[in-house]
C-alpha positions as CSV (number, residue, x, y, z in Angstrom):
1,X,9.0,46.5,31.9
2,X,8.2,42.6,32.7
3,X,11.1,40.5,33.5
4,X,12.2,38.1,31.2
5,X,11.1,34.1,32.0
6,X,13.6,32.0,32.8
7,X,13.6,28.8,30.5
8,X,14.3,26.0,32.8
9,X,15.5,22.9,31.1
10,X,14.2,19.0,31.8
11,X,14.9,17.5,35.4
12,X,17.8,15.1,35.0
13,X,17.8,13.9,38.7
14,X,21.6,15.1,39.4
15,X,20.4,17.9,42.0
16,X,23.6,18.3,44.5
17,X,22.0,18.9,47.6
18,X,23.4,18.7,51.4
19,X,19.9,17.4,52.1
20,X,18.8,13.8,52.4
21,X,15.5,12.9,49.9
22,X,13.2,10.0,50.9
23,X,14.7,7.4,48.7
24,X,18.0,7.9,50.1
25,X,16.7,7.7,53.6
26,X,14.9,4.4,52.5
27,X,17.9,2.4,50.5
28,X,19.9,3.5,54.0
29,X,16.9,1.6,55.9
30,X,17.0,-1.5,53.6
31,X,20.7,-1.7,53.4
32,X,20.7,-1.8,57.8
33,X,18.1,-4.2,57.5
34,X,19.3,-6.6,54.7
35,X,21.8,-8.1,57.5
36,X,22.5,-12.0,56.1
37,X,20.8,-14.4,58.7
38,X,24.4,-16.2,58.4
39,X,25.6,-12.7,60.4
40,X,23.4,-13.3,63.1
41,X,24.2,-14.4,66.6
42,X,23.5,-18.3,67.2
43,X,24.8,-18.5,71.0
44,X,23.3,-21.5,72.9
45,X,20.7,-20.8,75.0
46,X,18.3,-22.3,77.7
47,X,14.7,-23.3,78.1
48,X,14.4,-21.3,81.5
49,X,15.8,-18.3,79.7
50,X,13.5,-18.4,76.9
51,X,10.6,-18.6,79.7
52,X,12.0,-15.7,81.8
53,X,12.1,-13.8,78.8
54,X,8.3,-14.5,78.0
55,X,7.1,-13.5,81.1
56,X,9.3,-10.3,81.0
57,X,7.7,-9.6,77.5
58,X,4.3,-10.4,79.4
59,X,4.2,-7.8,81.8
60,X,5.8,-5.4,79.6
61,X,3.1,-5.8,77.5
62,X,0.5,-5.2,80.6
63,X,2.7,-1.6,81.7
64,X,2.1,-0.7,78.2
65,X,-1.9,-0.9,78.0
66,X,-2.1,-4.7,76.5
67,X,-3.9,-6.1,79.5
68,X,-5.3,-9.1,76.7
69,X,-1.8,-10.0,75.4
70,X,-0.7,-10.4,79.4
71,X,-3.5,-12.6,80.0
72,X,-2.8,-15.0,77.1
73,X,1.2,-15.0,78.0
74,X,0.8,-15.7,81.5
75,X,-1.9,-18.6,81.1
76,X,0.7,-21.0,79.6
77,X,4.6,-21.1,79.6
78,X,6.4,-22.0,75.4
79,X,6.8,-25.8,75.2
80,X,10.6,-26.6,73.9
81,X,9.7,-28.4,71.1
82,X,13.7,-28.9,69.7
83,X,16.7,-26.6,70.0
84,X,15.5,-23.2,68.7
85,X,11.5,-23.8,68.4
86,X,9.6,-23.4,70.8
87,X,5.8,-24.1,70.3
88,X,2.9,-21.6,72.5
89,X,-0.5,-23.1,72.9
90,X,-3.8,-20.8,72.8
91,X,-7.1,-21.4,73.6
92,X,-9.2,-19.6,71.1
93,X,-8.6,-17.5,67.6
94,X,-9.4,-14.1,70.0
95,X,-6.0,-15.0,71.9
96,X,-4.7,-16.2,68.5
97,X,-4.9,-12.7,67.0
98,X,-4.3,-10.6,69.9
99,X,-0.7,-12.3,70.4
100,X,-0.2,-12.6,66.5
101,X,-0.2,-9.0,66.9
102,X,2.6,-8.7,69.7
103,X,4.5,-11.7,68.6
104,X,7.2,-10.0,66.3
105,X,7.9,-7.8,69.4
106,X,8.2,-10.1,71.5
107,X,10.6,-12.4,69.5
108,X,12.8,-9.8,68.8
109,X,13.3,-8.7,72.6
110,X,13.9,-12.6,73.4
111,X,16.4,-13.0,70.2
112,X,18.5,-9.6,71.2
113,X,18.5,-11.1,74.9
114,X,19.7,-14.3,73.9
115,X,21.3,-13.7,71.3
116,X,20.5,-16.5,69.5
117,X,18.7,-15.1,65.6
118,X,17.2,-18.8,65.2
119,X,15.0,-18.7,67.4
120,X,11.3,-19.4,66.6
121,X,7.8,-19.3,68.2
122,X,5.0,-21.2,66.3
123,X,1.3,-20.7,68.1
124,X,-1.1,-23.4,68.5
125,X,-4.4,-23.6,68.7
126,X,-5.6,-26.2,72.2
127,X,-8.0,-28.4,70.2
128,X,-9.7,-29.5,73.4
129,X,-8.6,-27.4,76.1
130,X,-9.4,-29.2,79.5
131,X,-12.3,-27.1,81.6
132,X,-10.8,-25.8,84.2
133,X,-12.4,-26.4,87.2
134,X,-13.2,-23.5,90.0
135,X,-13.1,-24.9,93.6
136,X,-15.7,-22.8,95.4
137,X,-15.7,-23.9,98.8
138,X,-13.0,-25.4,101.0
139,X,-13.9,-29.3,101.3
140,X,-13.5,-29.5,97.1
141,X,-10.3,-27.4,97.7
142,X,-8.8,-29.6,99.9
143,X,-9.9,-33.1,97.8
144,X,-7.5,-30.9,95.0
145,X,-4.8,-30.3,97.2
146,X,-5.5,-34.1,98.6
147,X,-4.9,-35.7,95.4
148,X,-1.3,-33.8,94.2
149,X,-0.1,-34.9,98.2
150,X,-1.5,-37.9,99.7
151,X,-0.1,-36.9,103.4
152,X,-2.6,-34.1,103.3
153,X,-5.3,-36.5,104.4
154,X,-2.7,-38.6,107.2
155,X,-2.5,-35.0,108.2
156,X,-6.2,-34.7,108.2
157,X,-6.5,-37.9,110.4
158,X,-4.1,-37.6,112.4
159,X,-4.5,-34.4,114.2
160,X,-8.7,-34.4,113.6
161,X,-9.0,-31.8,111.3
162,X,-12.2,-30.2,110.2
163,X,-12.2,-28.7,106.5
164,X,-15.0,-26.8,106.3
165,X,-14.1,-23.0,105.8
Protein backbone atom coordinates (compact mmCIF):
# COMPACT_ATOMS: atom_id res chain seq x y z
CA UNK A 1 0.00 0.00 0.00
CA UNK A 2 1.56 3.54 -1.21
CA UNK A 3 1.29 6.32 1.19
CA UNK A 4 -0.91 8.93 0.54
CA UNK A 5 0.74 12.48 -0.92
CA UNK A 6 0.65 15.22 1.12
CA UNK A 7 -0.97 18.28 -0.65
CA UNK A 8 1.15 21.20 0.32
CA UNK A 9 -0.46 24.49 -0.09
CA UNK A 10 1.22 27.94 -1.76
CA UNK A 11 4.31 29.46 0.22
CA UNK A 12 3.05 32.53 1.97
CA UNK A 13 6.47 33.66 3.33
CA UNK A 14 5.29 33.52 7.17
CA UNK A 15 7.75 30.44 7.98
CA UNK A 16 8.55 30.85 12.05
CA UNK A 17 11.91 29.76 12.20
CA UNK A 18 14.76 30.31 15.02
CA UNK A 19 17.05 30.60 12.08
CA UNK A 20 18.22 33.76 10.42
CA UNK A 21 17.57 33.85 6.31
CA UNK A 22 19.92 36.02 4.06
CA UNK A 23 17.61 39.00 3.74
CA UNK A 24 17.35 39.36 7.36
CA UNK A 25 21.02 39.12 7.77
CA UNK A 26 21.32 41.85 5.05
CA UNK A 27 18.44 44.61 6.27
CA UNK A 28 20.53 44.01 9.82
CA UNK A 29 23.77 45.07 7.65
CA UNK A 30 22.11 48.07 6.00
CA UNK A 31 20.32 49.26 9.05
CA UNK A 32 24.35 49.30 11.00
CA UNK A 33 25.48 50.89 8.09
CA UNK A 34 22.76 53.61 7.30
CA UNK A 35 24.34 55.70 10.39
CA UNK A 36 23.36 59.64 9.50
CA UNK A 37 26.73 61.43 8.71
CA UNK A 38 25.11 64.10 11.24
CA UNK A 39 25.88 61.09 13.95
CA UNK A 40 29.37 60.98 13.21
CA UNK A 41 32.27 62.22 15.25
CA UNK A 42 33.63 65.83 13.97
CA UNK A 43 36.47 66.24 16.84
CA UNK A 44 39.23 68.75 15.70
CA UNK A 45 42.12 67.39 14.61
CA UNK A 46 45.77 68.11 13.39
CA UNK A 47 47.78 68.12 10.24
CA UNK A 48 50.69 66.07 11.99
CA UNK A 49 48.11 63.58 13.13
CA UNK A 50 46.61 63.19 9.78
CA UNK A 51 50.40 62.52 8.50
CA UNK A 52 51.23 60.09 11.35
CA UNK A 53 48.32 58.32 10.48
CA UNK A 54 49.32 57.97 6.73
CA UNK A 55 52.48 56.71 7.31
CA UNK A 56 51.08 54.13 9.86
CA UNK A 57 48.51 53.11 7.01
CA UNK A 58 51.82 52.96 4.83
CA UNK A 59 53.65 50.40 6.42
CA UNK A 60 50.64 48.51 7.35
CA UNK A 61 50.04 48.28 3.91
CA UNK A 62 53.88 46.96 3.25
CA UNK A 63 53.38 44.00 6.42
CA UNK A 64 50.36 43.06 4.57
CA UNK A 65 52.00 42.23 0.91
CA UNK A 66 51.23 45.86 -0.76
CA UNK A 67 54.88 46.65 -1.24
CA UNK A 68 53.45 49.33 -4.34
CA UNK A 69 50.88 51.05 -2.19
CA UNK A 70 53.94 51.65 0.52
CA UNK A 71 56.04 53.03 -2.10
CA UNK A 72 53.41 55.66 -3.39
CA UNK A 73 52.48 56.60 0.48
CA UNK A 74 55.96 57.19 1.53
CA UNK A 75 57.12 59.30 -1.65
CA UNK A 76 55.00 62.29 -0.59
CA UNK A 77 53.28 63.36 2.75
CA UNK A 78 48.82 64.75 2.16
CA UNK A 79 49.01 68.57 1.61
CA UNK A 80 46.29 70.31 4.08
CA UNK A 81 44.40 71.90 1.60
CA UNK A 82 41.52 73.46 4.32
CA UNK A 83 40.13 71.97 7.59
CA UNK A 84 39.09 68.42 6.69
CA UNK A 85 40.67 67.99 2.95
CA UNK A 86 43.52 67.06 2.54
CA UNK A 87 44.90 66.72 -1.11
CA UNK A 88 47.77 63.57 -2.02
CA UNK A 89 49.79 64.07 -5.19
CA UNK A 90 50.85 61.00 -7.52
CA UNK A 91 53.08 60.76 -10.15
CA UNK A 92 51.57 58.52 -12.67
CA UNK A 93 47.89 56.61 -13.25
CA UNK A 94 49.88 53.16 -12.13
CA UNK A 95 50.24 54.82 -8.54
CA UNK A 96 46.84 56.44 -9.19
CA UNK A 97 45.09 52.99 -9.26
CA UNK A 98 47.11 51.12 -6.95
CA UNK A 99 46.21 53.66 -4.06
CA UNK A 100 42.57 54.15 -5.44
CA UNK A 101 42.50 50.61 -4.46
CA UNK A 102 43.69 51.00 -0.73
CA UNK A 103 42.30 54.47 -0.23
CA UNK A 104 38.82 53.59 1.40
CA UNK A 105 41.04 51.59 3.92
CA UNK A 106 43.04 53.81 4.61
CA UNK A 107 40.53 56.71 5.27
CA UNK A 108 38.60 54.75 7.46
CA UNK A 109 41.56 53.84 9.84
CA UNK A 110 42.61 57.65 9.86
CA UNK A 111 38.66 58.82 10.47
CA UNK A 112 38.16 56.02 13.47
CA UNK A 113 41.68 57.41 14.83
CA UNK A 114 40.68 60.86 14.66
CA UNK A 115 37.61 60.74 14.99
CA UNK A 116 36.73 63.28 12.84
CA UNK A 117 33.84 61.45 9.87
CA UNK A 118 34.58 64.70 7.58
CA UNK A 119 37.52 63.93 6.65
CA UNK A 120 38.52 63.66 3.01
CA UNK A 121 41.50 62.67 0.67
CA UNK A 122 41.29 63.80 -2.94
CA UNK A 123 44.44 62.35 -5.19
CA UNK A 124 46.16 64.30 -7.72
CA UNK A 125 47.83 63.63 -10.58
CA UNK A 126 51.78 65.78 -10.61
CA UNK A 127 51.39 67.34 -13.99
CA UNK A 128 55.08 67.89 -14.33
CA UNK A 129 56.71 66.04 -11.62
CA UNK A 130 60.36 67.59 -11.21
CA UNK A 131 63.17 64.76 -12.23
CA UNK A 132 64.68 63.84 -9.53
CA UNK A 133 68.11 63.91 -9.63
CA UNK A 134 70.60 60.87 -8.36
CA UNK A 135 73.99 62.18 -6.94
CA UNK A 136 76.38 59.46 -7.92
CA UNK A 137 79.62 60.55 -6.61
CA UNK A 138 80.52 62.60 -3.57
CA UNK A 139 81.71 66.16 -5.19
CA UNK A 140 77.89 66.53 -6.78
CA UNK A 141 76.68 65.27 -3.24
CA UNK A 142 78.25 67.80 -1.42
CA UNK A 143 77.32 70.93 -4.12
CA UNK A 144 73.54 69.49 -2.83
CA UNK A 145 74.20 69.57 0.60
CA UNK A 146 76.33 72.97 -0.21
CA UNK A 147 73.41 74.78 -1.54
CA UNK A 148 70.55 73.91 1.45
CA UNK A 149 73.66 75.21 4.05
CA UNK A 150 76.07 77.73 2.87
CA UNK A 151 78.55 77.00 5.97
CA UNK A 152 79.21 73.69 4.46
CA UNK A 153 81.66 75.27 2.11
CA UNK A 154 83.33 77.98 5.12
CA UNK A 155 83.63 74.49 6.54
CA UNK A 156 85.22 73.23 3.43
CA UNK A 157 87.73 76.20 3.44
CA UNK A 158 88.42 76.54 6.55
CA UNK A 159 89.83 73.32 7.70
CA UNK A 160 91.11 72.23 3.80
CA UNK A 161 88.81 69.73 3.10
CA UNK A 162 89.04 67.30 0.25
CA UNK A 163 85.52 65.94 -1.15
CA UNK A 164 86.38 63.35 -3.25
CA UNK A 165 85.03 59.91 -1.83
Amino acid sequence: MKPEAKVLSAPTGNLNSNNLSINQLIEQQKAKAQVPQSDLPKKEFHRDDVVRLWKTMAHTQKLNGQDQVYHVMIKREPVQLDETTFQFEVDNTIQMTRLEAALGEVMAYIRKEIQNYDLVIQLEMVKDAPEEVKYLNGPDRFEKLAKKNSNLFDLKNRFNLDIDY
